[in-house]
Structures are given as C-alpha cells and as structure tokens.
C-alpha positions as CSV (number, residue, x, y, z in Angstrom):
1,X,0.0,0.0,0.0
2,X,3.0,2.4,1.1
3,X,4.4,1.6,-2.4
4,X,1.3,2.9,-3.9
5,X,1.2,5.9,-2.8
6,X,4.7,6.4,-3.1
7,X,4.2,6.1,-6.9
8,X,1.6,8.3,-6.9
9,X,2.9,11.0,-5.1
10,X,6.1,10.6,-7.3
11,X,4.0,10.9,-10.5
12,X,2.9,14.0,-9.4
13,X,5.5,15.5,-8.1
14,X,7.1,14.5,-11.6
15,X,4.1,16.3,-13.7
16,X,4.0,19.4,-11.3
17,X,7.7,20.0,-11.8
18,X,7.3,18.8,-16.0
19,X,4.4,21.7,-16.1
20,X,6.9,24.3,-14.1
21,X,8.8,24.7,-16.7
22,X,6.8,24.9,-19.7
23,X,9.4,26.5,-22.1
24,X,12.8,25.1,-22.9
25,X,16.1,25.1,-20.7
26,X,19.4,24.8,-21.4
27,X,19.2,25.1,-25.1
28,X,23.0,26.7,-25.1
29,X,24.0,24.2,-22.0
30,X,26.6,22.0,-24.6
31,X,27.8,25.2,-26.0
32,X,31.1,24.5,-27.3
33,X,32.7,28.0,-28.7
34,X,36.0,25.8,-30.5
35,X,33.8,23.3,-31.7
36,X,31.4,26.4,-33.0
37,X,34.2,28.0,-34.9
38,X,34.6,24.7,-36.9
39,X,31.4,23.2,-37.9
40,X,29.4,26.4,-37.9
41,X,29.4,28.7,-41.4
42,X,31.3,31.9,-40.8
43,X,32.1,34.8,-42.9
44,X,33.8,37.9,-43.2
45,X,31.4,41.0,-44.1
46,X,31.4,44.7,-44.5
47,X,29.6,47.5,-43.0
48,X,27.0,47.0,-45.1
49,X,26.7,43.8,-44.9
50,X,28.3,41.8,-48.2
51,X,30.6,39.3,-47.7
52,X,34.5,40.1,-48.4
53,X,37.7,38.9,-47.6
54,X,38.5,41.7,-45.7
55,X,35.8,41.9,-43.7
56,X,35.4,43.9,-40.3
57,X,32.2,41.9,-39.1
58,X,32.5,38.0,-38.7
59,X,29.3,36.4,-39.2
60,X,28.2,33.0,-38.0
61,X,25.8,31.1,-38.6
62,X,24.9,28.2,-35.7
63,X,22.2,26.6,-37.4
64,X,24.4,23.1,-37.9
65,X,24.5,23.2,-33.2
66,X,21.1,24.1,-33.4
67,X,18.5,21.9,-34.8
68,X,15.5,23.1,-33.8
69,X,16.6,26.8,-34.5
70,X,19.1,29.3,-36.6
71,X,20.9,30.9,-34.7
72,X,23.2,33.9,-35.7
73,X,25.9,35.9,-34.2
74,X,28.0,38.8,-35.7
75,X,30.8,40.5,-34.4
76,X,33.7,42.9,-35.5
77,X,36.6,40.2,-35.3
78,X,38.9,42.2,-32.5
79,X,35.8,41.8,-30.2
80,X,36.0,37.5,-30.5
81,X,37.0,37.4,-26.9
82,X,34.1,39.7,-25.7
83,X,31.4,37.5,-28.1
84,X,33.1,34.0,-26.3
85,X,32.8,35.0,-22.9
86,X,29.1,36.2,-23.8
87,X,28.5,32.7,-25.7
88,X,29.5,30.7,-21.9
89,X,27.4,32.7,-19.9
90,X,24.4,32.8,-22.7
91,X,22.9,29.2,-21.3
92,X,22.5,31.1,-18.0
93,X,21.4,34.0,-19.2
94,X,18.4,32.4,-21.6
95,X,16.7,30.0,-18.7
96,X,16.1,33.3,-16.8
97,X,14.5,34.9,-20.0
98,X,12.4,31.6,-20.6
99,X,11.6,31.8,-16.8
100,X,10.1,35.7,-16.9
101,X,8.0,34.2,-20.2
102,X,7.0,31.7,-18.4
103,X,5.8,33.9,-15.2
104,X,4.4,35.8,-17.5
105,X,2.0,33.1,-19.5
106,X,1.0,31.9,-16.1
107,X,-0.8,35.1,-16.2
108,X,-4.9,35.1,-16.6
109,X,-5.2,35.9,-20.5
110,X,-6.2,39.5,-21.0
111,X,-9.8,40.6,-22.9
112,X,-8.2,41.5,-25.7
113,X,-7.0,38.0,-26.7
114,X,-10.0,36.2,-25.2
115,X,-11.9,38.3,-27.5
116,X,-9.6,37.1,-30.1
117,X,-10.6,33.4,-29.6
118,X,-7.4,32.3,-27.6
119,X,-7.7,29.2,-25.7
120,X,-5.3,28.8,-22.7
121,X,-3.1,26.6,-24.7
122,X,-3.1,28.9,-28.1
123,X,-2.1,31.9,-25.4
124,X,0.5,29.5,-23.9
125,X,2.2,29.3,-27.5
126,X,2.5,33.2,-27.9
127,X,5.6,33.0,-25.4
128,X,7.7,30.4,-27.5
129,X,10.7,32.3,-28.9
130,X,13.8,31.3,-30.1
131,X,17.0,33.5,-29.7
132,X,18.0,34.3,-33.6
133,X,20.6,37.1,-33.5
134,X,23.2,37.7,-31.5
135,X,24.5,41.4,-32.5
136,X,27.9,43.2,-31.1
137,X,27.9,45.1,-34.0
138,X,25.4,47.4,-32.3
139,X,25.8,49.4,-29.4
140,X,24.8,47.9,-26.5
141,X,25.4,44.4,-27.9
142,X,22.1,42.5,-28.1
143,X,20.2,39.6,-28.6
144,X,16.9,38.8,-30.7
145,X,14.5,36.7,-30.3
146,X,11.4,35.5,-32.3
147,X,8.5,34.0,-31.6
148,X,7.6,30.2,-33.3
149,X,4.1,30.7,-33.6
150,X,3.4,34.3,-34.2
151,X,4.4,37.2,-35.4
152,X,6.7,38.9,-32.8
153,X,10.0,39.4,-31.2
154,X,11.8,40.9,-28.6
155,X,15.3,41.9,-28.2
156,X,17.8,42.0,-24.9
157,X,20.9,44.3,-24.3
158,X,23.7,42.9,-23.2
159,X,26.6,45.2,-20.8
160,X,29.4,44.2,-18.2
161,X,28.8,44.6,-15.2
162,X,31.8,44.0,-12.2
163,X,33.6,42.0,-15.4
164,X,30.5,39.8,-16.4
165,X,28.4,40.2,-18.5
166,X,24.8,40.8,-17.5
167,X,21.3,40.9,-19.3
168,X,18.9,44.0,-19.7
169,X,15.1,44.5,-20.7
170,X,16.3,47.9,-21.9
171,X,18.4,49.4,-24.0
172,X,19.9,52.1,-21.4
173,X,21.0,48.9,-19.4
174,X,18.9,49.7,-16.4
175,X,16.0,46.7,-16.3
176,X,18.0,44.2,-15.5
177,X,17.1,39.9,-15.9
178,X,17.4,38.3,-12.6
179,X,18.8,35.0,-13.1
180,X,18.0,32.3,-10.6
C-alpha cells in the first residue's frame, strides 16, 4: 500500500515540476565556442553587410549546433574574446529569459486576446521564442528573439557589469534579468 502511494505521489510531483517549466532550458547548455568555430558557417562582411575577404564583421551562422533553431551571431573580429565569454554565460542567461516568459504566461489571459478566440493553450504558445541574432555590432550588444508561432520578437541588451556580463530589458541597461 506504502508503495502505492509512493508512486503516486512521485508521478505528481514529476508532472508538477514537468508543467513548471513549460518553455525550454538549457538550449546553449553544450555550448562548445572551439567546436562552433569549426562546424558552424562563418564569414567575413562589410559595413554593409556583403561578404569580403577583408571583412570587419565575422558572421556565423549556428544553425548546424542548433536543430531546432538558426541561430546567428555577428561580431567585429577584435571583439572575438568579448562574443566568447558572452556565448559561456548565454545558457545562464536564456533559462532566466524563458523563466520571466513563463511567469508571465501563467498570467490570466487579458480581454483582448479572449476576445480574439485564444484558448489557454493557443495563449500559452505566444511565449515560444527562439534567440535568432546575437549582434555586437550594435551598441549595446544584443540579442533577438522570435516567436515560433506568431508574429513577434523581442530583443535583450547585453553590458558588463563587475567584469560579467549581465542581461537587460532595456536598451539604457537599467532593467535588469534576474537569473535564478
């Protein structure tokens, strides 16, 4: 009888943590920067954007790491360090983004979008995104997202603080993302 409900009280607990966290984690966990250099396609641009030998602006494309997703990261090739030590702390710095979508799609869905026929689970979708482009071309250095099943996207700035670098809501680098 004890093993019973030890089973059952597993199962739940199992479901109640499964339902937690709704959105993905870890998608940069295996992130392997060498590794990245190799297999993924990377090319020298210009300014405005056309690839040439000579280049200022590396361009990668991840999409070979990343099946589920493109990814894309540009950078002016004397900020490579800057861009690495960004790509190791990236895996941290995404499960707290998924983890502020995901407080907010616990929210009741607003009028508006129950007058536009969204069920629960249609409202739940709205808050899949996929990081896309990873920019230090621009100042602050930032990160896109898009959504997967609608038409939106979001961006976070990236900054150092204390030596590490930190994520932002904002672009003035003052809303910052807690990480857990």
């Amino acid at each position: 009888m004890f093993q019973i409900f030890k089973r059952l009280c597993s199962k739940k607990f199992q479901t109640s943590q499964e339902h937690e966290s709704i959105l993905p984690r870890n998608r940069f966990a295996d992130l392997d920067f060498e590794r990245v250099l190799k297999s993924g396609t990377c090319d020298r641009i210009d300014e405005v954007g056309h690839c040439v030998e000579d280049g200022e602006i590396t361009l990668f494309d991840f999409s070979i790491d990343f099946a589920e997703f493109e990814f894309i990261g540009a950078f002016k090739i004397e900020e490579e360090d800057q861009f690495q030590q960004l790509l190791a702390r990236l895996n941290s710095i995404d499960n707290a983004i998924q983890s502020c979508l995901e407080s907010e799609m616990k929210q009741p869905i607003p009028q508006f979008a129950k007058d536009l026929g969204y069920t629960q689970k249609r409202w739940e979708k709205t808050f899949y995104f996929h990081p896309w482009v990873l920019s230090f071309e621009e100042n602050p250095p930032n990160l896109r997202y898009v959504a997967d099943y609608v038409n939106d996207e979001f961006t976070v700035y990236f900054a150092k603080k204390h030596g590490r670098w930190q994520a932002y809501w904002d672009a003035e680098c003052q809303k910052v993302i807690e990480e857990s």
